[in-house]
C-alpha positions in Angstrom: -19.4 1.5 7.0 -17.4 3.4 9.3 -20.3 5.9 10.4 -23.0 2.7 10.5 -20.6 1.0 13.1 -20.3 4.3 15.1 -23.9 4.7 15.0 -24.2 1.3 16.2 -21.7 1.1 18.9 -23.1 5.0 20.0 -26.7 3.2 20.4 -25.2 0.4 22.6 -23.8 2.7 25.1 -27.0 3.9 25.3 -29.4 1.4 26.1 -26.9 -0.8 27.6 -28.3 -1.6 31.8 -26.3 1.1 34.1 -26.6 0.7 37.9 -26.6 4.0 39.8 -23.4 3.8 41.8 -23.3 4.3 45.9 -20.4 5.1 47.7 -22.4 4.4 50.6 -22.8 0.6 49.8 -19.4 -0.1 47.7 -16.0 -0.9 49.0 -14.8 2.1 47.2 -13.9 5.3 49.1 -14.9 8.7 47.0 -12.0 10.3 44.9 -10.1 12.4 47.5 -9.0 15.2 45.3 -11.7 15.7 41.6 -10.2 18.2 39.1 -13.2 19.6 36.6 -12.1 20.9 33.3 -15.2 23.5 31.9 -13.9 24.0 28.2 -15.7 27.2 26.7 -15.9 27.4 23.6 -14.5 30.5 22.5 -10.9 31.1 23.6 -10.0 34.4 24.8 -6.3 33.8 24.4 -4.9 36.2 26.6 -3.1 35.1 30.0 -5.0 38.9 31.0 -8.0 39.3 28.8 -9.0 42.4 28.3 -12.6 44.1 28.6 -13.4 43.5 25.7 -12.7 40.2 25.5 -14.7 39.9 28.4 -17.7 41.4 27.0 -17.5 39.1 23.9 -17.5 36.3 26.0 -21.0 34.9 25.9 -23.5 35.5 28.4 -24.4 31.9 28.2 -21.2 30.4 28.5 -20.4 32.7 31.4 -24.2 31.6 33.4 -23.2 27.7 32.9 -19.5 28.5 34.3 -20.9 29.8 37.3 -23.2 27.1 37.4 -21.3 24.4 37.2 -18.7 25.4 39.4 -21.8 25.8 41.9 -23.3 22.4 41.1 -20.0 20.4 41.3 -19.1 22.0 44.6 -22.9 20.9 46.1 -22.4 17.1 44.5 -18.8 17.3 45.8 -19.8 17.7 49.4 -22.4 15.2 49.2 -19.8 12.6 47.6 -17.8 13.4 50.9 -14.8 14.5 48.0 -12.6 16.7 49.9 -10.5 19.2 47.1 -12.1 20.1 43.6 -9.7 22.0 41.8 -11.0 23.5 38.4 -10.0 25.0 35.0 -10.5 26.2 32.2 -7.8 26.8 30.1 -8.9 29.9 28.6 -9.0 33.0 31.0 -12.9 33.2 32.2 -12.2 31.8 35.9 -9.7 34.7 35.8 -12.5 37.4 34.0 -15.7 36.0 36.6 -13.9 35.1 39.6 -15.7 38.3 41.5 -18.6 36.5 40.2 -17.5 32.9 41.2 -16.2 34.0 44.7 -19.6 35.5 45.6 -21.2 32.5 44.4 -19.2 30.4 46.8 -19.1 33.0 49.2 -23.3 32.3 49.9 -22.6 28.7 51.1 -22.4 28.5 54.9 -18.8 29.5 55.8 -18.6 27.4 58.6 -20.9 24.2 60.0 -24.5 25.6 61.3 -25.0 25.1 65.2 -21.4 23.8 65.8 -19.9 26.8 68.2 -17.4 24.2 69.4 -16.3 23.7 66.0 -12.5 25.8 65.1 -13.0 28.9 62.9 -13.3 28.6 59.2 -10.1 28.5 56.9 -9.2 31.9 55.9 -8.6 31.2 52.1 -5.2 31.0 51.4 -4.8 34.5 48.9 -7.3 36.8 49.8 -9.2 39.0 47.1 -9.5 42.6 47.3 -12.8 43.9 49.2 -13.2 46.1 46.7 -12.8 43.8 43.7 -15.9 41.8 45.5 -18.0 44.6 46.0 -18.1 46.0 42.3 -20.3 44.6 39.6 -17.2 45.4 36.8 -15.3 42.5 35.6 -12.5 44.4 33.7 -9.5 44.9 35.1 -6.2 46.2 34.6 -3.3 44.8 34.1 -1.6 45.5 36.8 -4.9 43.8 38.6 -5.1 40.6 37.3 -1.3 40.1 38.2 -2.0 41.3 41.6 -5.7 39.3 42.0 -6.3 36.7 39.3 -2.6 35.6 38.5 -2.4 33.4 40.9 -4.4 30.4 42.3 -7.8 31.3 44.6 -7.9 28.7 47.0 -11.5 28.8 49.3 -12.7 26.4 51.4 -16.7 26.1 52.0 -18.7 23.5 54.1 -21.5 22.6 51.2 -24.9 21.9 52.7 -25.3 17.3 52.5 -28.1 15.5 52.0 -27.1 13.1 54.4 -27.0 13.2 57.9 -24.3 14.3 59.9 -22.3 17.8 60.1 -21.1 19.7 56.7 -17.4 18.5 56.1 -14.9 20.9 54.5 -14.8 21.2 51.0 -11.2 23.3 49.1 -11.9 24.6 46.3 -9.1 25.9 44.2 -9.6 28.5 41.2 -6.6 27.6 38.4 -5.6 30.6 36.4 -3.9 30.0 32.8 -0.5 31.1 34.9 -0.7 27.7 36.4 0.3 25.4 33.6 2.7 26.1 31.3 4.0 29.2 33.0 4.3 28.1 36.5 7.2 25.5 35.6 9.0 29.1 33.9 8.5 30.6 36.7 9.9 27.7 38.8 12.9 27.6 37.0 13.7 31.3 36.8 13.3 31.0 40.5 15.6 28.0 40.7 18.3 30.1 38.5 17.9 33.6 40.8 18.8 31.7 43.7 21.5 29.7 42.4 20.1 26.5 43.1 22.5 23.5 41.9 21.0 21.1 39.3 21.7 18.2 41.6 19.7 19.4 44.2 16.4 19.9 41.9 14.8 16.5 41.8 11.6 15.3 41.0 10.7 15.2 44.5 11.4 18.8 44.8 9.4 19.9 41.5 6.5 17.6 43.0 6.7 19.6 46.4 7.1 23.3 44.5 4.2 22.8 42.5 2.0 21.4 45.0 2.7 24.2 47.5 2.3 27.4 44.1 -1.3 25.4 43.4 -2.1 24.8 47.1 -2.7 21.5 46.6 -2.6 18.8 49.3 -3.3 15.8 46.6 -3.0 14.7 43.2 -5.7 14.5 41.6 -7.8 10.9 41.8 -10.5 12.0 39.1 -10.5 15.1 36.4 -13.8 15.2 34.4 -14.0 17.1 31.1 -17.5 19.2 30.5 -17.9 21.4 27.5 -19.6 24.7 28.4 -21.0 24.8 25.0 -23.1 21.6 23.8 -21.9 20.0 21.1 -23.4 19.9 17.6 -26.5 17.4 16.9 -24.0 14.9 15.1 -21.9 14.5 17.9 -25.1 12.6 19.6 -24.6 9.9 16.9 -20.8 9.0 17.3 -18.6 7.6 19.9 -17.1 10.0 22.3 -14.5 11.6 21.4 -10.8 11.4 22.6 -10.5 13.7 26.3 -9.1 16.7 25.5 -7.0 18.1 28.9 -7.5 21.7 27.8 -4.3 22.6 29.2 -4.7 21.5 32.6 -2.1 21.7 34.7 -0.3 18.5 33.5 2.3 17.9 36.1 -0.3 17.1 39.3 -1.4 14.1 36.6 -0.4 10.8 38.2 -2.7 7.5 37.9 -5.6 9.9 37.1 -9.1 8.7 35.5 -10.3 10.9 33.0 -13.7 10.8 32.2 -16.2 12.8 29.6 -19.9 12.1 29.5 -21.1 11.4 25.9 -23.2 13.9 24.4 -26.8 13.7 25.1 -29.3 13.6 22.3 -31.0 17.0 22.4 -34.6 17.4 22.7 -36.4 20.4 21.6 -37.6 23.1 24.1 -41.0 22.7 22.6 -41.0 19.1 23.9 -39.0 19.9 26.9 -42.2 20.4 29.4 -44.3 17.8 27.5 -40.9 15.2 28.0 -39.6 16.4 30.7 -42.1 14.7 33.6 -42.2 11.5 31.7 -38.6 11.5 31.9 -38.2 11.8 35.2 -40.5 9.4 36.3 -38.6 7.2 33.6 -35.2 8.0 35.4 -36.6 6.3 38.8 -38.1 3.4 37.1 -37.6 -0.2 38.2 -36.4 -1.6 34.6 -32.8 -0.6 33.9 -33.3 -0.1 30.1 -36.0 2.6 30.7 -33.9 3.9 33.6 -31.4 3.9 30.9 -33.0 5.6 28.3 -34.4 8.3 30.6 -31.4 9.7 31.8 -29.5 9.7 28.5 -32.3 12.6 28.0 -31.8 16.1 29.0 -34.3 16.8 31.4 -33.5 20.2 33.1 -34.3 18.6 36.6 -31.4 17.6 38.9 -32.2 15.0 41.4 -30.7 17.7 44.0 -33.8 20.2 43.7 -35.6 21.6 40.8 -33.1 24.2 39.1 -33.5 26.6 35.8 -32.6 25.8 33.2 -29.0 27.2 32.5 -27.8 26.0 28.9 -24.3 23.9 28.9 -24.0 23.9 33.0 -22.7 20.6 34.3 -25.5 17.9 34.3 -26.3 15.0 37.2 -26.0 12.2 34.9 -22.2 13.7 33.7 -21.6 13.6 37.5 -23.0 10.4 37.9 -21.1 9.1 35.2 -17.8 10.2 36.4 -18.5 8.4 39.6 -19.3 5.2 38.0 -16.3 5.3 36.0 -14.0 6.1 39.5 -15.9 3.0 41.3 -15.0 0.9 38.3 -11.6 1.0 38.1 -10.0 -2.1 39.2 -6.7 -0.8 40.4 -8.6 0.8 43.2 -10.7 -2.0 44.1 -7.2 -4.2 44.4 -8.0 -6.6 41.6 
C-alpha cells in the first residue's frame, strides 16, 4: 500500500501544470547569496586526500563536478545572483580546484569594452602559479594546508543573456576545514588570546565566521545535486529527505532548501531518437506536455547545446530551485 501511494503521489508531481518562473516579471528579487551542495558519491574521507584517493575518484564524478560548478556559475549570472558558494563535503573541490580555478579562470575576468570600469577583484587567497600551471592533482601535505585548506574565493563577470553589462559574480570554493573544524579552530583562537566568555557572543561567532568563509551574506537558497544519479527506483518514489552533506551549518538562517526529484532515465539508445521530440515538447503551449517534457533528461540545456556530461547539474534542477525561492511566501510578504 505504502509503495502504490508513493508511486501515486511520485506520478502527480509529475504531470502536475508547472509555470516556468521569471524574475523578470515577478515581484520577487533573485536569491542574493545560492549555496550548491554536489554530493559525490564515493567519500574520500580524508580532510587531505591523498593521490590515491584522488585517482580512485571517478573520472565521471570528477567531469560532472567541474561541470556543474561551470553551469551554475553561467545560470547564476543570468539570474543576476550575486555569491554562489559551494561544497561538497567530501574533499574533491580540494583534490580538482587546479582544475576548477582554470575553468573559472576562462570566463572574462572583467566586463568586455568597459575601460572606465575599476579593475577586477583580486581573489581574496591567491593560488600558487605553479599549482595552476601543472596538470598533477596530488599534493602534499604540507600543500593542501598551505593551498586547499582554506576557502578560494574568485570573483568572475559570467557572460548574460540579457542585455546590459556582465555583473560580478563571487564564487567561493568550501574546503571540508570549513565546517566542523572552523568553529575548533575559532575557539582555540578565542582560548590563545585570552578572550573572556562574556565577550564571545553570537554576534561575534556570526561576524568570525563570515569573515574565515569570506562571505558577505547568508545564504537565501542551498540546492542539493547528487553527482552520481540515483538508482532507477528512486524515479518511482517521493524525494527523499535533503541531506546537507556537511555544509557549513552555522551560515544556515531562514534558508530554502531544495532537491530536484530524480528524473526517469531514458536509455542512450533512445536518447537521439527522444531527445528532439523532447525538446520541442519542453517549449510546447500545453503545460502537461511542457510538463512531461522536461521531467525527461534530454542532454540539451536551453543555454546552448552542451555534451553530454553524466550527473552534471541539469536546467530543469536549476529551474526548479528557482520556482521553489519565488514561492515562498515569507518573501513575497504574505
Amino acid at each position: 500500500m505504502f509503495t502504490l501511494s508513493s508511486i501515486l503521489l511520485r506520478l502527480f508531481q509529475s504531470l502536475a501544470p508547472n509555470q516556468a518562473h521569471t524574475f523578470s516579471s515577478s515581484q520577487v528579487d533573485p536569491p542574493r547569496h545560492l549555496a550548491l551542495v554536489l554530493a559525490p558519491s564515493q567519500p574520500l574521507s580524508s580532510r587531505y586526500p591523498t593521490k590515491s584517493k584522488i585517482l580512485n575518484a571517478t573520472a565521471n564524478e570528477r567531469d560532472a563536478l567541474v561541470e556543474s560548478i561551470r553551469r551554475a556559475v553561467q545560470w547564476a549570472g543570468e539570474e543576476g545572483i550575486r555569491e554562489l558558494s559551494i561544497w561538497d563535503g567530501q574533499g574533491l573541490l580540494q583534490s580538482f580546484q587546479s582544475v576548477l580555478v582554470r575553468s573559472l579562470s576562462r570566463l572574462p575576468p572583467s566586463p568586455p569594452s568597459s575601460a572606465t570600469c575599476s579593475p577586477p577583484r583580486i581573489p581574496l587567497r591567491a593560488v600558487r602559479p605553479s599549482y595552476l600551471e601543472t596538470e598533477n592533482d596530488s599534493l602534499s601535505k604540507s600543500e593542501m594546508e598551505s593551498d586547499t585548506d582554506q576557502v578560494t574565493t574568485l570573483t568572475v563577470f559570467p557572460v548574460s543573456s540579457g542585455k546590459g553589462q556582465p555583473q560580478p559574480l563571487i564564487v567561493h570554493l568550501l574546503p571540508i576545514s570549513s565546517s566542523g573544524p572552523l568553529l575548533a579552530d575559532l575557539t582555540r583562537g578565542f582560548a590563545h588570546s585570552n578572550t573572556p566568555s562574556e565577550c564571545i557572543t553570537q554576534k561575534k561567532l556570526d561576524l568570525e565566521i563570515k569573515k574565515a568563509m569570506h562571505f558577505s551574506t547568508d545564504p537565501d537558497l542551498l540546492l542539493i545535486h547528487p553527482l552520481t544519479p540515483p538508482p532507477l527506483y528512486r524515479a518511482l518514489l517521493p524525494r527523499a529527505a535533503p541531506e546537507l552533506g556537511g555544509y557549513p551549518f552555522w551560515t544556515l538562517r531562514i534558508t530554502e532548501i531544495y532537491q530536484h526529484p530524480a528524473p526517469l532515465p531514458v536509455p542512450s539508445a533512445l536518447t537521439g531518437v527522444l531527445g528532439p521530440i523532447l525538446v520541442r515538447g519542453q517549449d510546447s503551449s500545453l503545460p502537461l506536455i511542457r510538463k512531461i517534457a522536461r521531467f525527461f533528461p534530454t542532454h540539451v540545456e536551453q543555454y546552448g547545446q552542451e555534451r553530454e556530461v553524466r550527473g552534471a547539474l541539469r536546467r530543469e534542477e536549476w529551474e526548479g530551485a528557482m520556482d521553489a525561492w519565488t514561492r515562498v511566501e515569507q518573501r513575497q510578504g504574505r
